[in-house]
MOPAC internal coordinates of N, CA, C and O (Angstrom, degrees):
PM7 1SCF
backbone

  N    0.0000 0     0.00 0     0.00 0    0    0    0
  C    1.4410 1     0.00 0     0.00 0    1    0    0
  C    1.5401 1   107.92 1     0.00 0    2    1    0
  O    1.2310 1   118.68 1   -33.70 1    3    2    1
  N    1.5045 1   120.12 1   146.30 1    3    2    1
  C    1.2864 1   118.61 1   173.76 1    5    3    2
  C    1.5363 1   126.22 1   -41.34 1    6    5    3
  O    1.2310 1   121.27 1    -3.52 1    7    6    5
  N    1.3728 1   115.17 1   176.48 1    7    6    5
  C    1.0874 1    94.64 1   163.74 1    9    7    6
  C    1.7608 1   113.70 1  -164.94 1   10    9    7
  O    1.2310 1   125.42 1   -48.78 1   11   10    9
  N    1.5174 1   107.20 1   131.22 1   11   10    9
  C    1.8173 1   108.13 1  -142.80 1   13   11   10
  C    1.4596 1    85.94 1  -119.89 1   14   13   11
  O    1.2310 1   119.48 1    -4.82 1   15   14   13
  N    1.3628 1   118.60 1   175.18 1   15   14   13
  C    1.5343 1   138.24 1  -148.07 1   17   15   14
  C    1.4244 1    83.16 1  -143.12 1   18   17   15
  O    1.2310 1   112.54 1   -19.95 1   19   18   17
  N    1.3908 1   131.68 1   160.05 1   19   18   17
  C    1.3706 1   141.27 1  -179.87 1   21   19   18
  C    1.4421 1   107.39 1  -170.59 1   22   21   19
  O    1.2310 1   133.21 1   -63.78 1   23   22   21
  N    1.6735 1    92.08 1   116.22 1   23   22   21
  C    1.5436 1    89.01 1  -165.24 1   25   23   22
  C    1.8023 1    99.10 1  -117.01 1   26   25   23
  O    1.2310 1   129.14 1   -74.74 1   27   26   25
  N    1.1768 1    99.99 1   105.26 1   27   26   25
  C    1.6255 1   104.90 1   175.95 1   29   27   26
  C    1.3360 1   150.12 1   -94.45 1   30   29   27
  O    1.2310 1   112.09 1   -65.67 1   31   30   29
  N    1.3340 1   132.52 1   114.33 1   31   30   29
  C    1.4989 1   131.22 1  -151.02 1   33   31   30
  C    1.3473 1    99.80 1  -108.26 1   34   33   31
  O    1.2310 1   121.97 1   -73.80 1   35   34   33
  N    1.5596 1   113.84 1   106.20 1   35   34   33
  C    1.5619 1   109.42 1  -176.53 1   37   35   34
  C    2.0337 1   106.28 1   -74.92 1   38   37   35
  O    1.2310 1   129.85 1   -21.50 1   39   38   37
  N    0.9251 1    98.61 1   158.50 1   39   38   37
  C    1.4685 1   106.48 1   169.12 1   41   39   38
  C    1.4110 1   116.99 1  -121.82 1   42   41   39
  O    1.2310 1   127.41 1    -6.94 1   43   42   41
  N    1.4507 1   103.35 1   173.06 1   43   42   41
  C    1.4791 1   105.88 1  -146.01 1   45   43   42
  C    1.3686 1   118.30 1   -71.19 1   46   45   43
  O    1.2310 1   120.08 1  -177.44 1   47   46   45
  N    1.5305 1   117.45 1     2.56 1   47   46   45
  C    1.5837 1   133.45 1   165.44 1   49   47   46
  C    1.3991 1   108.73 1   -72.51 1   50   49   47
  O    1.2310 1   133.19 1   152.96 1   51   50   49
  N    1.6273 1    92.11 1   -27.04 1   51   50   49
  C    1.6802 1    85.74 1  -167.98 1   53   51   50
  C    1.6653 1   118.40 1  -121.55 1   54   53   51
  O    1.2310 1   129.51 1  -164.86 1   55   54   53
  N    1.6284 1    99.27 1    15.14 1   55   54   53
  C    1.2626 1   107.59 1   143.87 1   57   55   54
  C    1.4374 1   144.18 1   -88.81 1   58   57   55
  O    1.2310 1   138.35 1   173.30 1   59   58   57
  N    1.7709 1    82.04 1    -6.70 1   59   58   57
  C    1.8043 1    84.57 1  -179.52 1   61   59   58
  C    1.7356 1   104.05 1  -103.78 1   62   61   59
  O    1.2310 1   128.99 1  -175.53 1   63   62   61
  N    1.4626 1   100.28 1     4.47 1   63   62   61
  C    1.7035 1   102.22 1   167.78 1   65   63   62
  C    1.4921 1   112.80 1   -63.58 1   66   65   63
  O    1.2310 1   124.48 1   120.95 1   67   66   65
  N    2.0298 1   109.00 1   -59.05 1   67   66   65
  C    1.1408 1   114.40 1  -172.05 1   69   67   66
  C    1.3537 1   123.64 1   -52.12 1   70   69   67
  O    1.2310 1   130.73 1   149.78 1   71   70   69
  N    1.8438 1    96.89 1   -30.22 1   71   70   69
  C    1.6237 1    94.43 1  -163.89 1   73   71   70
  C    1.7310 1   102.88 1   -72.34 1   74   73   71
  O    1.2310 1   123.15 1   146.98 1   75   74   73
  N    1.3605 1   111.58 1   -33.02 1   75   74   73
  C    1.7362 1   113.94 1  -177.60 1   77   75   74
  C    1.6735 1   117.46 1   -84.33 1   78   77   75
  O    1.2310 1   124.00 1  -174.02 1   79   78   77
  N    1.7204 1   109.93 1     5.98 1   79   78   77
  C    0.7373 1   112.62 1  -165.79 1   81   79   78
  C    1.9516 1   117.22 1  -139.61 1   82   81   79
  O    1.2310 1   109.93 1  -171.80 1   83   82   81
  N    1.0040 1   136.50 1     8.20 1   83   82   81
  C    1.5668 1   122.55 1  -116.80 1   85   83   82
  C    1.0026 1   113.25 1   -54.08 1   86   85   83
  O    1.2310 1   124.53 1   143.92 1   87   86   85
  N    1.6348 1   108.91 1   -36.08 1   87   86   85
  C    1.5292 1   117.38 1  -177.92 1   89   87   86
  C    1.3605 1   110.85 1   -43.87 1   90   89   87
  O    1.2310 1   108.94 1   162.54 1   91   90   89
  N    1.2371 1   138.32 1   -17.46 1   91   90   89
  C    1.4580 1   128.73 1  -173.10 1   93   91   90
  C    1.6385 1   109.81 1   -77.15 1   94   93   91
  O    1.2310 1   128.46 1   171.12 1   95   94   93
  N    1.4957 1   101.31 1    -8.88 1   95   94   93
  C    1.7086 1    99.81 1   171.18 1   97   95   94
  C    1.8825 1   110.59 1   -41.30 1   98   97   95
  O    1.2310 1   130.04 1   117.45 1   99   98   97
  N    1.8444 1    98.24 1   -62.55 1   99   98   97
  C    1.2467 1   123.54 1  -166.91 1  101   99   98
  C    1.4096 1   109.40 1   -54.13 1  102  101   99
  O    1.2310 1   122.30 1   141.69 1  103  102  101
  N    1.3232 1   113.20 1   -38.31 1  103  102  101
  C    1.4490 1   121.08 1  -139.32 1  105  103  102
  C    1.9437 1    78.29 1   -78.07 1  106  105  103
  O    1.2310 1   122.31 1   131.98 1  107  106  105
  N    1.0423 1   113.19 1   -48.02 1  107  106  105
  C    1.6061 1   134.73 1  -168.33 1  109  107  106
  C    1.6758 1    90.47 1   -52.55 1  110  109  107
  O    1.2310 1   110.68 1   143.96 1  111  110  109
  N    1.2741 1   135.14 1   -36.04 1  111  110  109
  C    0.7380 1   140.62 1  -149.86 1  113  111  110
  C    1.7980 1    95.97 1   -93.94 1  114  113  111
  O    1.2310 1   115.20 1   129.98 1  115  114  113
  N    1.2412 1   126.70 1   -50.02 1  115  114  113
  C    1.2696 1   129.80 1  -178.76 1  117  115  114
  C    1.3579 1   117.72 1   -77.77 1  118  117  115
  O    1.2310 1   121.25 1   151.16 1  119  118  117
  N    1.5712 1   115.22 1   -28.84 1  119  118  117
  C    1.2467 1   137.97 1   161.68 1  121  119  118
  C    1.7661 1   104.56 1   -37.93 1  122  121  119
  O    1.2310 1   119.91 1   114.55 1  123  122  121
  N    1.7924 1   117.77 1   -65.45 1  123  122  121
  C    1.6376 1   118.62 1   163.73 1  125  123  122
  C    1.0039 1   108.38 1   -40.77 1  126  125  123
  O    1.2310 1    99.52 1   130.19 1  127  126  125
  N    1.9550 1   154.54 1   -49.81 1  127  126  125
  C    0.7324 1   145.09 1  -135.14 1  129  127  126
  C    1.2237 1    96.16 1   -87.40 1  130  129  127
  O    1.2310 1   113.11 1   157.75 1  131  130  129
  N    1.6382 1   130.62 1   -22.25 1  131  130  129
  C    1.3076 1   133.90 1  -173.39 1  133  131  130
  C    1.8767 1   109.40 1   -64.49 1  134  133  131
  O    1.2310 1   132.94 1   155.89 1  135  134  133
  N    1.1666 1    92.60 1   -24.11 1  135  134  133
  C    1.8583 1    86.01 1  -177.68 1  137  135  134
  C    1.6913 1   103.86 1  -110.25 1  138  137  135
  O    1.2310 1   115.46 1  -155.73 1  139  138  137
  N    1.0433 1   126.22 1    24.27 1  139  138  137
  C    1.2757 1   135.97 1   162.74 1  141  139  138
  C    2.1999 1   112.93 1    68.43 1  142  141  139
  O    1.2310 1   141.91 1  -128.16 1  143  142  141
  N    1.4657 1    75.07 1    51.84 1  143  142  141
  C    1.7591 1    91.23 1   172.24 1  145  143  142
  C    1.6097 1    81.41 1  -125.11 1  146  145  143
  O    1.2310 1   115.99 1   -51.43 1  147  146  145
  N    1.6768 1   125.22 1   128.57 1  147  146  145
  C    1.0957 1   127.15 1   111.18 1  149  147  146
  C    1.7536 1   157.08 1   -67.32 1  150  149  147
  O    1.2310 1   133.41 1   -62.38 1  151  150  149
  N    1.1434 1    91.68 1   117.62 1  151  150  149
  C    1.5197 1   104.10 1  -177.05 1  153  151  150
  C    1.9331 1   108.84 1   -54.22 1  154  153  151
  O    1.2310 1   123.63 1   -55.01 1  155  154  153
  N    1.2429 1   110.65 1   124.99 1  155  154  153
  C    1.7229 1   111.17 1   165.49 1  157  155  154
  C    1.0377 1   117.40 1  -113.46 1  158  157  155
  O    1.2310 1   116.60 1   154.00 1  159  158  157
  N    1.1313 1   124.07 1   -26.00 1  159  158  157
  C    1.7572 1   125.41 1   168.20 1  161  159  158
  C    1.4575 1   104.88 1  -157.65 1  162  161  159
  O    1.2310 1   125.33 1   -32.80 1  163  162  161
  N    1.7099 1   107.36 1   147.20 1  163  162  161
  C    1.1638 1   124.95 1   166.29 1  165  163  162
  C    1.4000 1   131.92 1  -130.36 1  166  165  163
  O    1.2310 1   117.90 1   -53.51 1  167  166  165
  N    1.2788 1   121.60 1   126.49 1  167  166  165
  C    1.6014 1   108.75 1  -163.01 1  169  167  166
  C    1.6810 1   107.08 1  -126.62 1  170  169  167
  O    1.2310 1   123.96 1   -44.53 1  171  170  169
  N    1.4058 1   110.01 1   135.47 1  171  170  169
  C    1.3218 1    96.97 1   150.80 1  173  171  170
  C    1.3897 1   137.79 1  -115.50 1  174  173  171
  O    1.2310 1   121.88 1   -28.83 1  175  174  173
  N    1.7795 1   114.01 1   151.17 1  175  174  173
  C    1.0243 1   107.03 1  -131.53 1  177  175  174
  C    1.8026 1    91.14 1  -133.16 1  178  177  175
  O    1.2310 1   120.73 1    -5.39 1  179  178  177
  N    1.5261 1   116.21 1   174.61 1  179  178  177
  C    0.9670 1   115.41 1  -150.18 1  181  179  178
  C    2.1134 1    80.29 1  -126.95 1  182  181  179
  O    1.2310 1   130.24 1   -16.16 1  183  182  181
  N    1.8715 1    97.85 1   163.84 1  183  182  181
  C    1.5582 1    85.73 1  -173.07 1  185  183  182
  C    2.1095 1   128.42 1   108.35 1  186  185  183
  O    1.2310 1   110.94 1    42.97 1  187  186  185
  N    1.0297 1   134.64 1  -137.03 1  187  186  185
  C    1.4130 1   109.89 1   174.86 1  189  187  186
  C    1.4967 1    97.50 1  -109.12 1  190  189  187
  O    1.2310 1   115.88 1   170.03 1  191  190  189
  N    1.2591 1   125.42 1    -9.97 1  191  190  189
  C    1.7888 1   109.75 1   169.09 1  193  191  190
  C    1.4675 1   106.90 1  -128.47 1  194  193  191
  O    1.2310 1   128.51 1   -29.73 1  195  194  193
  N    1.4321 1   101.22 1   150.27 1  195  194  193
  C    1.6077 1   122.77 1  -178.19 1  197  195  194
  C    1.1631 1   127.75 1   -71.25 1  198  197  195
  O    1.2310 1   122.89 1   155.99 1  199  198  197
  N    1.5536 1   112.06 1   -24.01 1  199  198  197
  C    1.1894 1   103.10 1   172.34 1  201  199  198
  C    1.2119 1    95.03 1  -161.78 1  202  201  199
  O    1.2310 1   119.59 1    -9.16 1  203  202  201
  N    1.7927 1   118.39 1   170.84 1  203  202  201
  C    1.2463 1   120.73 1  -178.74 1  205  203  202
  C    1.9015 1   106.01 1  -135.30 1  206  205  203
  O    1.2310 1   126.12 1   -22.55 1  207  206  205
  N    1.0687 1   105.83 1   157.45 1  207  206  205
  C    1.5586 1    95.91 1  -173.87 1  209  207  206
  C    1.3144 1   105.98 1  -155.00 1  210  209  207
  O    1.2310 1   118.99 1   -51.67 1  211  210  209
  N    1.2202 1   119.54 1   128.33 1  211  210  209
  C    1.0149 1   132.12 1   168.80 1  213  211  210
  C    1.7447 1   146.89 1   -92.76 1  214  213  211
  O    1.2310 1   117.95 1  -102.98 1  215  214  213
  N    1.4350 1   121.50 1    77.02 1  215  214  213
  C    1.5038 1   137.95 1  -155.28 1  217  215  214
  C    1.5204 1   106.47 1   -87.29 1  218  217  215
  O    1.2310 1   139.61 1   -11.72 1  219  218  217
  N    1.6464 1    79.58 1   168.28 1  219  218  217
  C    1.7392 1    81.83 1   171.81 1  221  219  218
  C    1.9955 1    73.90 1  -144.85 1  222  221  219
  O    1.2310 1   139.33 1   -37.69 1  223  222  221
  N    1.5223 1    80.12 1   142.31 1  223  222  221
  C    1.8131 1   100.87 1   171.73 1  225  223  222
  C    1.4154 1   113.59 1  -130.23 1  226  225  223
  O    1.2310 1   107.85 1   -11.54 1  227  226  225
  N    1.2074 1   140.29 1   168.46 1  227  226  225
  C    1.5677 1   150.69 1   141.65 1  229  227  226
  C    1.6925 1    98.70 1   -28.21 1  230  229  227
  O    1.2310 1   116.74 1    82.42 1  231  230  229
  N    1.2890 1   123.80 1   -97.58 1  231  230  229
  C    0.9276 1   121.31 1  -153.03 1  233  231  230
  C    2.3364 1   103.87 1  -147.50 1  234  233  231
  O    1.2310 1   132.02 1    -4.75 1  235  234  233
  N    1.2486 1    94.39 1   175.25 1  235  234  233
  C    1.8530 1    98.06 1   170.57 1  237  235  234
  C    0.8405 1   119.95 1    -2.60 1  238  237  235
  O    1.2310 1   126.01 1    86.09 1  239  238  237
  N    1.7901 1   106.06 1   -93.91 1  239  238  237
  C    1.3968 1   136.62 1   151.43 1  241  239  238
  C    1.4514 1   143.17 1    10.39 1  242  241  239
  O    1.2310 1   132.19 1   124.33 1  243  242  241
  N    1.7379 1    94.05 1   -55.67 1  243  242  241
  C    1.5677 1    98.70 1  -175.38 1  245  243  242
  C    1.5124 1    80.22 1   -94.35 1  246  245  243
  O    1.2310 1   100.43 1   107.71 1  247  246  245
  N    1.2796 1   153.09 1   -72.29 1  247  246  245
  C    1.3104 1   116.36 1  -165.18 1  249  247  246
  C    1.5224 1   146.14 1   -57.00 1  250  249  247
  O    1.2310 1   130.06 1  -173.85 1  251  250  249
  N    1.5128 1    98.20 1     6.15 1  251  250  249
  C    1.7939 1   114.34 1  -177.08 1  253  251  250
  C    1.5397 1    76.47 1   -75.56 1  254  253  251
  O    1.2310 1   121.29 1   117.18 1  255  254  253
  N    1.5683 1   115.14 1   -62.82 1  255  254  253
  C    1.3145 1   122.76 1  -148.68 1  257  255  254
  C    1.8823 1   115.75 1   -48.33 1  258  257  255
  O    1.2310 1   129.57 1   154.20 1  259  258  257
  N    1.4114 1    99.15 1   -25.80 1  259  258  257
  C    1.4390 1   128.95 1  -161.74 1  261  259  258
  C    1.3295 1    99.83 1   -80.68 1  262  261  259
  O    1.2310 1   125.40 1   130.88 1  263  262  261
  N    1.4971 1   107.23 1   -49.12 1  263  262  261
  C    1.6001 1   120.13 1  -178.13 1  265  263  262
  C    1.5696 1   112.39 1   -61.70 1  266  265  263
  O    1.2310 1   127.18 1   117.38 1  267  266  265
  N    1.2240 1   103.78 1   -62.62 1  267  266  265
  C    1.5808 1   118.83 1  -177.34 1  269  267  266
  C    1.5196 1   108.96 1   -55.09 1  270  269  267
  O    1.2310 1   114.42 1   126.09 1  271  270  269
  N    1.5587 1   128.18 1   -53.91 1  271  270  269
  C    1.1201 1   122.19 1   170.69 1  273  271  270
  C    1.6392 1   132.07 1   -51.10 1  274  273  271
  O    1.2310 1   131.52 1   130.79 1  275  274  273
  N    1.3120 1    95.37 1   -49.21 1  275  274  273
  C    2.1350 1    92.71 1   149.57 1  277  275  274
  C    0.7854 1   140.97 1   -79.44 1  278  277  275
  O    1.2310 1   116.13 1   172.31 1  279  278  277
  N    1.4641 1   124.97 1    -7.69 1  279  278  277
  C    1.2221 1   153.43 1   170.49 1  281  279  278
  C    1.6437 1    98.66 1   -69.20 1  282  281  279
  O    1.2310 1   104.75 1    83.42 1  283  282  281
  N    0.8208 1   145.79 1   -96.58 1  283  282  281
  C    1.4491 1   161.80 1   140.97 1  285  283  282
  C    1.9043 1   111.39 1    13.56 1  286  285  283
  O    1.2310 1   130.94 1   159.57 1  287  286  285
  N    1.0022 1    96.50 1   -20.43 1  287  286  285
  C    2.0025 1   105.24 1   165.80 1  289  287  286
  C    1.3484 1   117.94 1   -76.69 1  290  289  287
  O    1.2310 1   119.05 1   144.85 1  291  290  289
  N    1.3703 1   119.42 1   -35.15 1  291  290  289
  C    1.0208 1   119.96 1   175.60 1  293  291  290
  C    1.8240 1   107.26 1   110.01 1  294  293  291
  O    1.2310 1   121.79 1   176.47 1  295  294  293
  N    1.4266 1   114.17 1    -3.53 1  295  294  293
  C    1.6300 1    92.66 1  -157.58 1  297  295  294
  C    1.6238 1    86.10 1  -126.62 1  298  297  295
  O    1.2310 1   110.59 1  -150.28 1  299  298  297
  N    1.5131 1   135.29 1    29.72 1  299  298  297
  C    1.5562 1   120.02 1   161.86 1  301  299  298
  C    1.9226 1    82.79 1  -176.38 1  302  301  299
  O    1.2310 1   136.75 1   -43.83 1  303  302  301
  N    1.8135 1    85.17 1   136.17 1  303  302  301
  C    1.4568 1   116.90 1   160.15 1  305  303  302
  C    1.4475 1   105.58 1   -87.60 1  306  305  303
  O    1.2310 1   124.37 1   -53.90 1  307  306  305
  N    1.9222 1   109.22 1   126.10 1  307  306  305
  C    1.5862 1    99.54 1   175.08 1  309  307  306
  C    1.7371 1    99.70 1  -114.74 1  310  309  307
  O    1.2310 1   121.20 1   -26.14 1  311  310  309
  N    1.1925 1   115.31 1   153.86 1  311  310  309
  C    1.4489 1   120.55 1   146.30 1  313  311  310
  C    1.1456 1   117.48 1  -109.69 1  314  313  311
  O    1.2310 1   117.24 1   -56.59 1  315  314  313
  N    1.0336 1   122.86 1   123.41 1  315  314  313
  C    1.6805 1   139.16 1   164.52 1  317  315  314
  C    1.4860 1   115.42 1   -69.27 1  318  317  315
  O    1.2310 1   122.87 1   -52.99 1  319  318  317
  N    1.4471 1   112.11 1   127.01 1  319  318  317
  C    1.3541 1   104.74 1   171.29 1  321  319  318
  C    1.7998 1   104.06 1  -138.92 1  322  321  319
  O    1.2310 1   127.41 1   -36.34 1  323  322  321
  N    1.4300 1   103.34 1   143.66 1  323  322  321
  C    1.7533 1   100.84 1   170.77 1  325  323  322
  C    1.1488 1   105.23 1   -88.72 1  326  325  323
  O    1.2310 1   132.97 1   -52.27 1  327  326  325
  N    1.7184 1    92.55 1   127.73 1  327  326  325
  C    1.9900 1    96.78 1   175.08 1  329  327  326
  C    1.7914 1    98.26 1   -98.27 1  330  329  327
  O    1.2310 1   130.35 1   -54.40 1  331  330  329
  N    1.6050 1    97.65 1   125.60 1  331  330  329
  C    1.5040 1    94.60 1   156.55 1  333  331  330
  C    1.6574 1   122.66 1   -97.76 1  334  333  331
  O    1.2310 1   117.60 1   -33.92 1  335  334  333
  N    1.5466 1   122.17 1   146.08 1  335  334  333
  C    1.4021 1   108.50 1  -179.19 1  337  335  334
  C    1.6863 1   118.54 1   -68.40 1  338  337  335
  O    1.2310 1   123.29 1   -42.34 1  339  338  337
  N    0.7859 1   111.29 1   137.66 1  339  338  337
  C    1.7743 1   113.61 1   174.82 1  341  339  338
  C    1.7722 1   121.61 1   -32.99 1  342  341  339
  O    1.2310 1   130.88 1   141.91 1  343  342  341
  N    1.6564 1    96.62 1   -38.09 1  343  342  341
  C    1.3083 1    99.25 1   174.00 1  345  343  342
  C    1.4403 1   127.31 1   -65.98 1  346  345  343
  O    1.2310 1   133.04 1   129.53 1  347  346  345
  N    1.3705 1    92.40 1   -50.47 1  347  346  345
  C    1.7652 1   104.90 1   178.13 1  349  347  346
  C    1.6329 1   104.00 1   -68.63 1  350  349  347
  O    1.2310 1   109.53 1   157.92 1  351  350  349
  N    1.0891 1   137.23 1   -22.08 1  351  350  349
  C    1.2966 1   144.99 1  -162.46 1  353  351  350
  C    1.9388 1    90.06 1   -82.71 1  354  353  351
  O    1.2310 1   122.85 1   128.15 1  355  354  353
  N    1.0725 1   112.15 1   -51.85 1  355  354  353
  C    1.5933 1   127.08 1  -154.37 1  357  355  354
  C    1.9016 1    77.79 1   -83.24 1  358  357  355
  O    1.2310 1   116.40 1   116.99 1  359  358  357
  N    1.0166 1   124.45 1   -63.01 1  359  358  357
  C    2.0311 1   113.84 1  -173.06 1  361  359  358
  C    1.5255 1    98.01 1   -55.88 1  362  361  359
  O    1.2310 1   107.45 1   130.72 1  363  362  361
  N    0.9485 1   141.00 1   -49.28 1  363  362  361
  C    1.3948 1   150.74 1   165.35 1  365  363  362
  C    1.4613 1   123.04 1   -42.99 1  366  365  363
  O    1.2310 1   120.40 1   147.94 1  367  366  365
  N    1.2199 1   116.85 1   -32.06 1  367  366  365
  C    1.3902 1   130.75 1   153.18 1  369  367  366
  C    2.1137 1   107.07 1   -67.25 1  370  369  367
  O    1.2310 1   116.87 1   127.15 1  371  370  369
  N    1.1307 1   123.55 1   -52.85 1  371  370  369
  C    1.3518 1   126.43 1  -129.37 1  373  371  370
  C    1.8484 1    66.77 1  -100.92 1  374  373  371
  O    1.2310 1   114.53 1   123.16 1  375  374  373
  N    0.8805 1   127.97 1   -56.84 1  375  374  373
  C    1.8795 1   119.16 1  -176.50 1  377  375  374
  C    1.6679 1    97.72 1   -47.76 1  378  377  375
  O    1.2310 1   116.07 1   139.27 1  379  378  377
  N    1.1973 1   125.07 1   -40.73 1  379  378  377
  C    1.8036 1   118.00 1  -163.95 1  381  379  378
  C    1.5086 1   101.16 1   -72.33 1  382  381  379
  O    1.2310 1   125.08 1   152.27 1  383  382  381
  N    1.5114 1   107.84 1   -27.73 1  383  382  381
  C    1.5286 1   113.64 1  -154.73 1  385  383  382
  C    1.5736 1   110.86 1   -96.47 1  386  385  383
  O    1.2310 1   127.81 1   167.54 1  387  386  385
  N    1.4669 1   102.56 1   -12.46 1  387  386  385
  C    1.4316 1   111.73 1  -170.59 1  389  387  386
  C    1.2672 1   111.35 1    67.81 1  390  389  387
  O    1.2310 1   108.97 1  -160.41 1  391  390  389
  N    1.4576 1   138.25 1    19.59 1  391  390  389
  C    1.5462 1   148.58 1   142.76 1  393  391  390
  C    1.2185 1   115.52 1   -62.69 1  394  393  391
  O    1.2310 1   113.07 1   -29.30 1  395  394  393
  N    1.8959 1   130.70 1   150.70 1  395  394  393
  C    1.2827 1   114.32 1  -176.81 1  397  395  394
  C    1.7868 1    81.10 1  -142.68 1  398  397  395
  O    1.2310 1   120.10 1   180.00 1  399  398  397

């Protein structure tokens, strides 16, 4: 399954969730699992975003869908990014290049 990077900047609705709340980190976390992106790691992080997370989804799609739907609460900005692995990235190079 793919696998996307999500870099999230809570806002100030949704900093005063965590602080009255923390557990809602997790809950947010099982909440993704509802549209069939698993979460593999989550970190928080110090800098212009709060946290970073690391999924695996089906495809684009379900993480626009993922984005926009938390996105749309009001209490975290996400960016979506596709992570490719280094390996497949590096065979993917050597097929364009005619290297083997």
């Amino acid at each position: 399954m793919p696998t996307y990077v999500l870099l999230s900047m809570v806002t100030p609705e949704g900093r005063k969730t965590i602080k009255e709340r923390h557990e809602r980190i997790k809950e947010v976390s099982k909440e993704v699992e509802q549209f069939g992106v698993k979460v593999t790691t989550q970190f928080a992080v110090l800098g212009p975003y709060d946290f970073v997370s690391i999924v695996e989804a089906p495809d684009n799609e379900t993480i626009a869908r993922v984005s926009a739907e938390l996105s749309s609460r009001g209490t975290v900005q996400i960016m979506s990014l596709p992570a490719i692995p280094v390996e497949k990235f590096i065979r993917r190079l050597r097929t364009t290049t005619g290297k083997r």
